[in-house]
N, C-alpha and C positions, 0 to 999 in steps of 0.2 A: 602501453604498459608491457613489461617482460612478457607478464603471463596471459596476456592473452593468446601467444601462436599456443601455447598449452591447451588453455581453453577451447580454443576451437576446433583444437587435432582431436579432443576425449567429444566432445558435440557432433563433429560430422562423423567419427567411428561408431557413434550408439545411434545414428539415423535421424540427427537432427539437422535443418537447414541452418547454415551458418551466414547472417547478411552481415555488414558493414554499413554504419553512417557515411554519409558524405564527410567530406573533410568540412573541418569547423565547423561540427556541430556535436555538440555535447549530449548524451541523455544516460544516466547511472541504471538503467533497469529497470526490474521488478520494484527496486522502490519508489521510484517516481511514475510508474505508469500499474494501474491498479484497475482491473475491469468491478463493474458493479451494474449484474447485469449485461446485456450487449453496450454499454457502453464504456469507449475506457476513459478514465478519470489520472491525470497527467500534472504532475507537478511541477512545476518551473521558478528558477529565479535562482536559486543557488548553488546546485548538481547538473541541472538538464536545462535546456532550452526548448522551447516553446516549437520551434520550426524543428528540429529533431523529436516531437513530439506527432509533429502533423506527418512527418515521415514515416515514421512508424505505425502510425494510423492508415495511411495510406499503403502501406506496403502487407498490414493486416486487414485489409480491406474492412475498418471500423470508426464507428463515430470516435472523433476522439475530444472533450471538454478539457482546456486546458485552466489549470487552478494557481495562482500566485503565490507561493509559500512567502507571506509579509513578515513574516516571525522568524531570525535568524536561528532560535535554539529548534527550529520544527526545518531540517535540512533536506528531508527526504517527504515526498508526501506519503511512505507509509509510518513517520513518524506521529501525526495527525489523523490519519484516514485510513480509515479499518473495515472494506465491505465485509457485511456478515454471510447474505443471501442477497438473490438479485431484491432489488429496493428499499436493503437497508445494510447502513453500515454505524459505527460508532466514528464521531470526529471529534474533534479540537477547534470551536468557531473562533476563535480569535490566531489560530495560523493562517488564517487567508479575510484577504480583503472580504468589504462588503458584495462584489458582486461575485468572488467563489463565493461566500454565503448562499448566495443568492442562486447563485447554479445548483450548488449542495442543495438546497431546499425542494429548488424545481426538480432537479433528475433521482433523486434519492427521497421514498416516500416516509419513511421509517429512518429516522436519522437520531442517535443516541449521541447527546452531549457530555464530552468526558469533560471536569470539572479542572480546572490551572493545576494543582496540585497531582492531582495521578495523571494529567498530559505530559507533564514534566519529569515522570517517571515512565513516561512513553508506554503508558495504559496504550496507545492505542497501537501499536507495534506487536500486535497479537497475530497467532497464527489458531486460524480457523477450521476445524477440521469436524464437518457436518453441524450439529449443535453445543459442539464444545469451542469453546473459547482458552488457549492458554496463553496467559499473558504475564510481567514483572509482577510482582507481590504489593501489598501496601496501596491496592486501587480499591478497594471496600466500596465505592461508591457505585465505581464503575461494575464491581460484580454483581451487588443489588441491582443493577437497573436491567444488565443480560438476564438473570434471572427472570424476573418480571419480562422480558422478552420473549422469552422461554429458552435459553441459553445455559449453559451446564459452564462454568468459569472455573480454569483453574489456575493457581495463584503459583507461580516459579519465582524464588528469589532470583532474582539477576543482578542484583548492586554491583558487581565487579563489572560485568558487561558493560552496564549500565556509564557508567565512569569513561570508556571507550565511546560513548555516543550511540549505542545500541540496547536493543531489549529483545523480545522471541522471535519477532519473524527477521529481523538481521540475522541470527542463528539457521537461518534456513535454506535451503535452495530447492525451491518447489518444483518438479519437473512436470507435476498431474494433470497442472491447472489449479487455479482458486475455485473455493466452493462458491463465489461469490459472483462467477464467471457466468453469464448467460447460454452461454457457445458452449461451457464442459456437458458434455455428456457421459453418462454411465457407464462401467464395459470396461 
């Protein structure tokens, strides 16, 4: 794309390493690659592929689970997959097969199920910032249950966004790390 020599002239001038996929190999980013905990949690099937996922695991020297997004409207897996803190995240069980279920279940101990209705207002496309939660409006269920987690939710209309195929953490480009990241440290 045009702008990525952009992108990476403003990334290598502020002191970030700048890598490159192999050619033919797809992967969209922070939306599809999601740490939870030391492990990262990797979305595949309609933005990113699976072997530019083991790449990027590999070149981050970390485990990396990769998850099927089976659900065409859940195109990112942070549209579905929301780590909170390391061992727990909120998700969307019917965006991935039975066995991301089944992984979900195994590597995440504390796993909060957002309901069809507020997944499809991409309740779970939240940006997480220590025990606050902000996420699109109109998730009531999904903020009852943070709470009960012990989560502080706060409710942003996004409907215009929303319409584009995004919600809060599309709005975002996190530089700090996720609070959700095993490996962030303090400082």
């Amino acid at each position: 794309a045009k702008e990525s020599p952009h992108f990476d002239a403003w990334f290598g001038e502020n002191g970030f390493a700048v890598e490159h996929l192999p050619e033919n190999t797809y992967h969209e980013g922070a939306g599809d690659a999601l740490f939870c905990g030391e492990t990262l949690f990797a979305g595949y099937r309609t933005r990113s592929d699976a072997s530019a996922h083991q790449w990027v695991g590999e070149k981050l020297g970390v485990r990396v689970l990769p998850l099927e997004l089976v659900n065409t409207r859940f195109y990112h897996l942070d549209t579905c997959f929301c780590p909170l803190a390391p061992g727990e995240a909120l998700y969307f069980p019917d965006a991935f097969d039975a066995y991301g279920q089944r992984v979900l279940g195994t590597h995440v101990p504390k796993l909060v199920a957002v309901e069809e209705a507020e997944a499809f207002r991409f309740g779970c496309n939240a940006v997480v910032v220590g025990k606050t939660v902000v996420h699109n409006s109109r998730c009531p269920r999904m903020a009852d249950d943070l709470a009960r987690a012990g989560y502080r939710s706060v409710e942003v209309e996004l409907d215009e966004f929303l319409k584009a195929g995004g919600s809060a953490k599309c709005l975002t480009l996190r530089l700090d790390g996720e609070e959700a990241a095993g490996w962030r440290t303090a400082g």
